[in-house]
N, C-alpha and C positions, 0 to 999 in steps of 0.2 A: 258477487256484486258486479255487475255492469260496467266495463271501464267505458268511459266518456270524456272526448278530449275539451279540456276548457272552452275553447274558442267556440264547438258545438252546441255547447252546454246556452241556457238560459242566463243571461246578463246579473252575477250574484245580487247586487244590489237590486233591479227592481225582480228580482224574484221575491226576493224578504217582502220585500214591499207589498208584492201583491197578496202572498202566504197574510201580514201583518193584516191587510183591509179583508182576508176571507174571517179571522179571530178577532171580532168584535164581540164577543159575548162575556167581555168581562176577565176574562181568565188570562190575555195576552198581555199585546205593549202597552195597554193603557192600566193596567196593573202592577205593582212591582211590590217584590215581597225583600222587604229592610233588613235580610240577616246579615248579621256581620258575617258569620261563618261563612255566607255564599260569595260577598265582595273577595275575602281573604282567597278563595279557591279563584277566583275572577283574577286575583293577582297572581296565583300560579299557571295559571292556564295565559295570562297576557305575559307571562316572560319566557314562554316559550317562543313568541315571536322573534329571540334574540338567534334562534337556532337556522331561522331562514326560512321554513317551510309556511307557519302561521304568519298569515297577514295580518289582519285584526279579530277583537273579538266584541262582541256584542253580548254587553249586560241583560237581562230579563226581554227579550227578543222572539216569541214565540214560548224557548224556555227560558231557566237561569242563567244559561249560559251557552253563546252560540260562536263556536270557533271556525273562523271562516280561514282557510289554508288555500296551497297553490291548484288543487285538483277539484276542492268541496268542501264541504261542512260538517261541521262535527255539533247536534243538540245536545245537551246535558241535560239534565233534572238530578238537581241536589237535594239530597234530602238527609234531615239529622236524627238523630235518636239519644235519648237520654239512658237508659240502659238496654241491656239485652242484645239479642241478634236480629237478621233478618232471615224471613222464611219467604220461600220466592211466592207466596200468596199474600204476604204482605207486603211484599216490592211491588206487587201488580196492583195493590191497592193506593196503596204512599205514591208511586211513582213511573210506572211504566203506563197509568191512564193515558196522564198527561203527555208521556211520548208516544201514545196511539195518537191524538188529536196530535201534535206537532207532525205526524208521518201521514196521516189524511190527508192535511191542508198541503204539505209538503208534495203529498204526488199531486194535487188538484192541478199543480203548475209543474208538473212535472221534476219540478227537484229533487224527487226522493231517491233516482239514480248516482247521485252524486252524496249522498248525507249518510252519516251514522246519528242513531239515536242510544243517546248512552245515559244511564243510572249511576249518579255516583251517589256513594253511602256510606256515612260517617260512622262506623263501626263493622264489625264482621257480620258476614251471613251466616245463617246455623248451619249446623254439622248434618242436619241429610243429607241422605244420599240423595233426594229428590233435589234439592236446593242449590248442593253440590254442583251437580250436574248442570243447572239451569247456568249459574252463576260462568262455569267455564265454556258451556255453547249451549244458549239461549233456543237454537232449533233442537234438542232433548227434552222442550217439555212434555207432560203429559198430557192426555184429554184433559184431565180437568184444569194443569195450570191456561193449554189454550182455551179453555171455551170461556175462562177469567177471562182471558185478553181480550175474546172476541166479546165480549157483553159489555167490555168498553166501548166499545163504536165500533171496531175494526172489520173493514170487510170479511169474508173468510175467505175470498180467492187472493186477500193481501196477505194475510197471517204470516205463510213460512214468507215471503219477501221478507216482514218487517221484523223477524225472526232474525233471519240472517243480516238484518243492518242493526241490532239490537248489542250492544256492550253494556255490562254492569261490574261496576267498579267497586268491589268494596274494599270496606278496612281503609277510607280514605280519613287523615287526620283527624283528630277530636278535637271540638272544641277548646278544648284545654290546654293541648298539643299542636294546635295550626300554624300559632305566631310561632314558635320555636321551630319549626317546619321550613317556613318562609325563612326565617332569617338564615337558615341552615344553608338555603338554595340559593338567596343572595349571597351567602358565605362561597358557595360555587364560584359564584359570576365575580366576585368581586374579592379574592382573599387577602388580596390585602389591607383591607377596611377594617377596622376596629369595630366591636362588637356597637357603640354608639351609632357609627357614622352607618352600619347597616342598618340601623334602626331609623335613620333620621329618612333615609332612602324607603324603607319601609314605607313607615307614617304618612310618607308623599304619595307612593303608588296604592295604598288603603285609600286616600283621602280623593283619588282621581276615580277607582274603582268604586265606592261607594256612592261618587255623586252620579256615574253611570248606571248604575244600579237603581239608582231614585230617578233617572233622568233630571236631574238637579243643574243649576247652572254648576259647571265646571270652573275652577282657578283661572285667573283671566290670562297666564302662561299657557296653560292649555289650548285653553277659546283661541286662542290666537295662532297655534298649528292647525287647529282645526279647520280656521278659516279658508286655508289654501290646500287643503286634502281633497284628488281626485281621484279617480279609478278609471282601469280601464277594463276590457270584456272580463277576463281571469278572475277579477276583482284585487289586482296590483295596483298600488298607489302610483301615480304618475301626474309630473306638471303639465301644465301644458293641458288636459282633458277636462270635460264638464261632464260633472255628474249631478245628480239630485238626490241629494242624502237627507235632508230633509228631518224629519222626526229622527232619524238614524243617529243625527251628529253626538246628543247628548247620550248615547251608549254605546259608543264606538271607544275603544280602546285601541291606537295601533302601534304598528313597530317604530313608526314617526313620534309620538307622541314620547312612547315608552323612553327610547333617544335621547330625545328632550328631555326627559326631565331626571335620566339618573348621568353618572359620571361614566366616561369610557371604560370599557373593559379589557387585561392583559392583553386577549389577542384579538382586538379591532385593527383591524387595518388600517393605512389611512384614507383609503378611501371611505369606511366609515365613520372616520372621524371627518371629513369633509361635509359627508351626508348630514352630521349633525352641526355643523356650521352654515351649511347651505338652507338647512331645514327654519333656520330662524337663532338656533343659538347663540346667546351670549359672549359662552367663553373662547379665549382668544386659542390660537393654535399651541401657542405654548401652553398653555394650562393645561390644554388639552391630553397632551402629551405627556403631559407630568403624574397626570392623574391615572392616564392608561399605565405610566410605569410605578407607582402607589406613591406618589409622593401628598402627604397631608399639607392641611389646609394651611398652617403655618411657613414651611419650605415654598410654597408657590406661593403665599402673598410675596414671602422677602424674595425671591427670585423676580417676583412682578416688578415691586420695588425696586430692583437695584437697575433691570432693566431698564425704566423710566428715567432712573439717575443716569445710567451710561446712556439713554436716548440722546438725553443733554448736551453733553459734551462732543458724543459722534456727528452732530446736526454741526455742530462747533467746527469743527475739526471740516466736515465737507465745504461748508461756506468757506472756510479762511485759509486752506493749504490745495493747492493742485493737486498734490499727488497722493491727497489721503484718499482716494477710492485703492489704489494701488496696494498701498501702505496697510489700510484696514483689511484688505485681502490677502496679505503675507500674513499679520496676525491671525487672521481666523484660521487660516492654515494649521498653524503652531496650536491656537487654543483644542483648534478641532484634532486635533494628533494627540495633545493630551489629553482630553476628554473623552476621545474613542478608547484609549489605551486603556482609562480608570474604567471605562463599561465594560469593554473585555474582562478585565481584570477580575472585577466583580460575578461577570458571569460564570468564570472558572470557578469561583469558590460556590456557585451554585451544591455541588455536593458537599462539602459540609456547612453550608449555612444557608438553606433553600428559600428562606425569610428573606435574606438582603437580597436576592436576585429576583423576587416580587415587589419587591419597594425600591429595585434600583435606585429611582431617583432621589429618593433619600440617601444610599450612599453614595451617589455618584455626588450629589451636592457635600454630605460629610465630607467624602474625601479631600474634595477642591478645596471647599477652603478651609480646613484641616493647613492645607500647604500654599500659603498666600506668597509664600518667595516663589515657588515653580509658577504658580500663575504671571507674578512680576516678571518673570526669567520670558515669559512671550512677550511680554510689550518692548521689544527689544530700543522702539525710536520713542518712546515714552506717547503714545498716542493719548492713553487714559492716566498719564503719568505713574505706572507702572503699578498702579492700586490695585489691589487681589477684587475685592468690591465689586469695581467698574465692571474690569475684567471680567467676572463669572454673568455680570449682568448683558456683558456683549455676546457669551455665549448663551445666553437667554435669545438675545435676538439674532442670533445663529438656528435657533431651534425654531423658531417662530416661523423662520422663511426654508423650515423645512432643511439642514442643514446637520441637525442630530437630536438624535429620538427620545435619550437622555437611558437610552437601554442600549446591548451588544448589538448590532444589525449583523 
């Protein structure tokens, strides 16, 4: 394959664009085919964008599925089968036509140096050796699987090119097996989420990739990231830039979006837990952080809560004493030495209890106030009048202003 550096390359977005206005014959973007099975693959292929390389992906797009990364594009064609195998004369019937005509229109404009065209297939391929062979490198077929290929349209000075940009995937999830698939891989990203709350996160990225899929109006949470998404040459999302995305928006999937709408993950940074603050989200820094260290949805409301109570009294306290900025800075000292102590703490017993040290902040909250005298034992001049409560709520907004992570740093 041809390396070609981005910036050289054809501007990703109106190249789609132009590819989109040569497939007007029905079979492109103004078609879209309603499998669940294909949204569901749409959602594994969009939470690869958490890995850094996949920028966004593009619902029914030329194909099913169009994976735009930092270097090029990856086509898909998805296709299911109810039983049996696949015989690579039946992949060229079922599925590799359609990524001939994806790889046509794709050099017309020159993109096909940059693009894989890939078959994924819901079940195994047969056991020939012919089949075999095709399936692990696609340039082994024979006369007769090329002259298949080529009486699809295919030029025949293009063939082995489109040969060697050619992936076929099979033995990809069943029907039957997909959801349990997915939750497995949010189970990945997210372990410490209860079998529920990965489901509820599911249901959410099904319900965004489907409406992609149908070019359907989107959740009006969504509409609203979309609104402010630009790119720039690479096809990187960037403020600040004007793009024309145009028909694109309602089948764009990106790592913006994706952000947006699931909870942070163990090892996000904070910079990107900033990113998804900055990007338009809701939740405050503290939740944010509660939720990167697995704390559920119950622990962070009353953590919200008790903050909001001690907000009260700290506003109190700065109005009406001179020297409480001094004062609440000797406490947070104190707070923040026991609080680092109990995360340490917890981090060590990492080996034999590997569960509390992905839910940190569930024991670090257990612990504290577990012990609401050592918390009193910091309010030494009675600032919050020496209430455990207050207390854990002031180290709430200790966390908030970035101050502890509510995990060992």
């Amino acid at each position: 394959m041809t390396d070609t550096e981005p910036d050289s390359a054809v501007e990703p977005l109106e190249s789609l664009l132009k590819v989109a206005q040569v497939r007007s014959d029905g079979t492109g973007i103004d078609t879209f085919a309603r499998y669940v099975w294909q949204a569901k693959q749409a959602v594994r292929q969009w939470l690869t964008c958490f890995a850094g390389d996949t920028q966004y992906v593009l619902c029914e797009h030329l194909e099913d599925i169009a994976v735009i990364h930092a270097t090029g594009f990856r086509f898909m064609q998805l296709k299911t089968r109810d039983h049996g195998s696949w015989s690579a004369a039946m992949m060229c019937d079922k599925g590799i036509k359609s990524l001939v005509r994806s790889y046509t229109e794709c050099r017309r404009v020159d993109l096909h140096e940059r693009a894989t065209f890939e078959l994924w297939l819901e079940g195994p391929a047969a056991d020939s050796p012919e089949t075999k062979d095709f399936v692990a490198d696609p340039t082994s077929a024979l006369k007769p699987l090329k002259d298949k290929i080529l009486s699809a349209g295919l030029a025949r000075d293009c063939l082995r090119d489109f040969l060697q940009r050619l992936v076929v995937r099979d033995n990809q999830p069943s029907r039957a097996y997909i959801d349990a698939q997915v939750l497995h891989e949010l189970g990945r990203l997210w372990p410490a989420m209860s079998q529920p709350e990965r489901e509820q996160i599911y249901e959410r990225l099904l319900k965004a990739a489907t409406a992609a899929q149908e070019a359907a109006p989107r959740p009006s949470m969504i509409e609203h990231h979309l609104a402010t998404l630009t790119f720039d040459s690479s096809g990187a999302l960037q403020d600040g830039r004007t793009a024309e995305i145009g028909a694109l928006s309602r089948q764009m999937l990106s790592r913006e979006i994706l952000m947006a709408i699931t909870p942070p993950r163990p090892n996000d940074s904070d910079g990107d837990m900033l990113a998804r603050m900055a990007s338009g989200g809701s939740a405050s820094w503290l939740e944010l952080k509660m939720l990167r260290a697995g704390a559920g949805t119950e622990t962070i409301r009353r953590a919200q809560e008790l903050r909001a109570d001690m907000e009260v009294q700290r506003r109190l306290l700065l109005a009406s004493r001179e020297s409480a900025e001094v004062d609440l800075e000797k406490l947070a000292d104190r707070l923040l030495t026991m609080a680092k102590a109990t995360a340490r703490k917890i981090a060590l017993s990492g080996a034999s209890a590997p569960a509390t040290v992905i839910r940190s902040a569930e024991a670090i909250t257990h612990d504290l106030l577990s012990r609401p005298s050592d918390l009193a034992f910091c309010d030494r001049m009675s600032l919050f009048d020496k209430d455990p409560e207050l207390l854990y709520g002031y180290l709430g907004h200790l966390s908030d202003v970035c101050r502890f992570p509510w995990r060992a740093e």
